[in-house]
N, C-alpha and C positions, 0 to 999 in steps of 0.2 A: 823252475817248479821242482819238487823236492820229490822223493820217490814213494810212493805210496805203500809199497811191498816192504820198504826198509821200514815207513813207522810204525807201518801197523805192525814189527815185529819187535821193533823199539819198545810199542805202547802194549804192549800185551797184557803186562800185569796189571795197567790201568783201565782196563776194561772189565765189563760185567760180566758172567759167564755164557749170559746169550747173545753178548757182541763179539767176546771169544768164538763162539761158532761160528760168526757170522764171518769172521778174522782170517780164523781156519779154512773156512772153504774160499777165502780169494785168494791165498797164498797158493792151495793146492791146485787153484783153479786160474791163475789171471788171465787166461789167453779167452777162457770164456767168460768171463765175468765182465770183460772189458767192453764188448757188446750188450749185456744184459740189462734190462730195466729196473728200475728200484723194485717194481712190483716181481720180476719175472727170478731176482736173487734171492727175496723174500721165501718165496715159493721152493727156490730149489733148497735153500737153507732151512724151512720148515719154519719158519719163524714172521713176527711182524714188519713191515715196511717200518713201522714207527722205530724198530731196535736197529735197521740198518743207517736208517738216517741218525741216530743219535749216534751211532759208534763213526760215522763220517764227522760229525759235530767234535764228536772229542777227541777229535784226531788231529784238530785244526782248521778243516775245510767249512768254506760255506754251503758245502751240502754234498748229494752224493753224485751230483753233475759234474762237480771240480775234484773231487774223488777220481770218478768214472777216465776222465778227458785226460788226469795224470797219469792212470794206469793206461791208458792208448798210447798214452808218449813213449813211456819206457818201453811198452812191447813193438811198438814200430823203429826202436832205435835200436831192440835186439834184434832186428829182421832185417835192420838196412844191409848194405851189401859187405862194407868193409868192416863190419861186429860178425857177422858170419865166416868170413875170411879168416879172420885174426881167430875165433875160436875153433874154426877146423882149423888151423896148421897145430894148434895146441895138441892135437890127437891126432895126427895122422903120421906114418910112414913114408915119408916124399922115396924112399926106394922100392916102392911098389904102389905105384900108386894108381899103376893100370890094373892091376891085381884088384886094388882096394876099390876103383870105381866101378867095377863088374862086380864087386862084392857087393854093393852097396844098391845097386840098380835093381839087384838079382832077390835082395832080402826084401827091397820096396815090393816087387811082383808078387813074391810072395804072398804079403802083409793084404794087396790090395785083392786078391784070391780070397782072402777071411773075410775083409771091410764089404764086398758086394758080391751081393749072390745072385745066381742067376736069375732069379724070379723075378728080384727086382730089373734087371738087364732086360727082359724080358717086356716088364712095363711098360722101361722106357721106349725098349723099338715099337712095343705095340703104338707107342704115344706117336711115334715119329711119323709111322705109316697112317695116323689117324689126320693129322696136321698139314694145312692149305699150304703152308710155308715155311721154312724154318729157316732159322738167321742165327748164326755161329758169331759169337760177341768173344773178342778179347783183346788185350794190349799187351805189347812190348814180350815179356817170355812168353806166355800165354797164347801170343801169336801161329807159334806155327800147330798148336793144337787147335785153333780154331780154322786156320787155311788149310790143314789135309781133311776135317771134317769137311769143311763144306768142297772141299773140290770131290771126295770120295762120294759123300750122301747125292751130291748134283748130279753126280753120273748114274748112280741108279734109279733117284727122284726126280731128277728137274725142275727141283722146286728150292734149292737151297741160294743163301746169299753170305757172303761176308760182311758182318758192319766192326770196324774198329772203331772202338766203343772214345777212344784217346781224342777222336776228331766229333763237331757237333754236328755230323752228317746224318747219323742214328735218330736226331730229331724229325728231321725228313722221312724216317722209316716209319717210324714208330706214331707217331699221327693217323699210319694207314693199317698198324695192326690190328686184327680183330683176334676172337678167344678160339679160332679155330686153327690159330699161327703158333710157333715154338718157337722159342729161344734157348739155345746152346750156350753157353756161357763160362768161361774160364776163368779165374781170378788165383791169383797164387798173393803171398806178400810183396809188398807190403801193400797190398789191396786198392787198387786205384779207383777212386771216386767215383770216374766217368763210370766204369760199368755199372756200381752199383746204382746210380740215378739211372741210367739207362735200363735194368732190368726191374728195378721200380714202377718207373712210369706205364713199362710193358706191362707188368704185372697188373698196373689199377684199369688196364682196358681187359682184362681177363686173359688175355696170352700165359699160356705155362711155360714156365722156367725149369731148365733141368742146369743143374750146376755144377762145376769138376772144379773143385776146389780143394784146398790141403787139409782142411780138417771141419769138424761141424760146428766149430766157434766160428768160422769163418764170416765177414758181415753180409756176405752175398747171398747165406743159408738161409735168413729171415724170409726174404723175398722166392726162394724157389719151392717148388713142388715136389722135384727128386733131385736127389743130393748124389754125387757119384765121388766119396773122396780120393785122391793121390796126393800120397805125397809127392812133393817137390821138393823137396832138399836135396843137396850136391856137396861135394867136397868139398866147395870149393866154398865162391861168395854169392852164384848166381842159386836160379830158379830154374829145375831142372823140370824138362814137358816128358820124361822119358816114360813116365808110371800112366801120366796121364794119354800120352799115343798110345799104348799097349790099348787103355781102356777102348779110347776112341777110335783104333785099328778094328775089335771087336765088333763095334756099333756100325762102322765098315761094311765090312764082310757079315753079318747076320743079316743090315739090311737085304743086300744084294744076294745073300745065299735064300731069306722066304720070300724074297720077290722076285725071282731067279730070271722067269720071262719075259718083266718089263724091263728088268737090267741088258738083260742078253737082247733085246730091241734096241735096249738105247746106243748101247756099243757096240752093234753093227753099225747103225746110224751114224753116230761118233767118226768111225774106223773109215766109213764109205767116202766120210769127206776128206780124213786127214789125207785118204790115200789121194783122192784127187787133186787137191793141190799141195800134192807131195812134203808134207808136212816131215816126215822123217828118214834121215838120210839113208839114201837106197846103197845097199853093199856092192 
């Protein structure tokens, strides 16, 4: 399959001036676009559905479905692990490069300081504290942001679950949710399948979705209610959870700091048993 970004820059001057805009905003835009509906591109381009499918038409495609599906390809091949790799060693300093990954952790923090404000943070714990159950959804890097959520909210709640979203065991959960349960839900690239059918289906029984994902093109964004972004990018090839624990460190500790009494119940409780069957090693 041929690159979509490459012809439509090829075809440029063979276009009209309102499939050139329409041209413009996928080049400037592919990572969103690529999700987006014929109707939903129209809309943000200001223009007709009928001018998007004709400038897909004269591009070669049987429509803007085969369009769509080739710009997914090329963006999931920029994301795989070893195109990430190879394009950070292109710009990096390997004699500092403990330096460089503190720098780089440190400007993410920052960024996600602007990206959510408190009010919204707010929301979501109100959401949490309002919710029968909450169930922390994620796969493979994503993972260990979903197992310190739910082992930290458990401890103050006792109502949290881990479902990895990778295995079809989440079908068994998700049968039994109702609109008064939450979903946590992590996804980084190149965005694995399972979750996103898994917080779909939670979705069509009314369950809300909050999502920690890398950016608002994300395909997991359709389907949630509150969006919490981090990035994850790394120096390296992986999918780094470091922006996203700071978040979910937060959600932590607020829980547990406005609910202070049932938390401090629970870890006495907690604490009563490890001591009794000597759960940690006495000095």
């Amino acid at each position: 399959m041929d690159n979509p970004l490459v012809n439509l820059k090829d075809n440029m001057t063979e276009l009209t001036v309102a499939q050139r805009k329409v041209a413009d905003y996928i080049i400037q835009h592919p990572s969103e676009v690529a999700f987006l509906t014929v109707e939903q591109l129209a809309r943000q381009v200001g223009t007709s559905t009928t001018t998007v499918m004709r400038l897909t038409f004269n591009l070669g495609y049987t429509g803007y479905s085969e369009f769509q599906k080739g710009l997914q390809t090329i963006l999931r091949n920029r994301t795989a692990p070893h195109t990430r790799l190879e394009t950070n060693l292109k710009h990096m300093d390997d004699n500092n490069l403990w330096g460089y990954t503190v720098s780089q952790h440190l400007k993410q923090i920052e960024n996600v300081m602007e990206l959510i404000s408190r009010e919204h943070l707010d929301t979501i714990i109100e959401e949490i504290f309002v919710s029968n159950r909450i169930f922390c959804t994620s796969v493979r890097s994503g993972l260990p942001v979903g197992q310190y959520l739910t082992h930290g909210l458990n401890r103050s709640l006792g109502n949290s679950k881990l479902v990895n979203a990778d295995t079809s065991d989440w079908i068994d959960d998700v049968i039994n949710m109702y609109s008064t349960d939450l979903i946590i839900a992590t996804s980084f690239p190149r965005y694995a399948k399972r979750i996103i059918e898994f917080v779909k289906t939670a979705k069509e029984r009314g369950v809300k979705i909050i999502a920690i994902t890398d950016n608002y093109s994300a395909p997991i964004v359709e389907h949630a209610d509150y969006i919490l972004p981090c990035d994850s990018t790394s120096i390296a090839f992986h999918n780094s959870p470091i922006t996203a624990m700071i978040v979910a460190d937060y959600i932590i500790s607020a829980v547990a700091i406005k609910n202070s009494d049932k938390t401090r119940e629970r870890l006495d409780e907690v604490n009563n048993i490890l001591t009794r069957i000597k759960y940690h090693h006495s000095q």
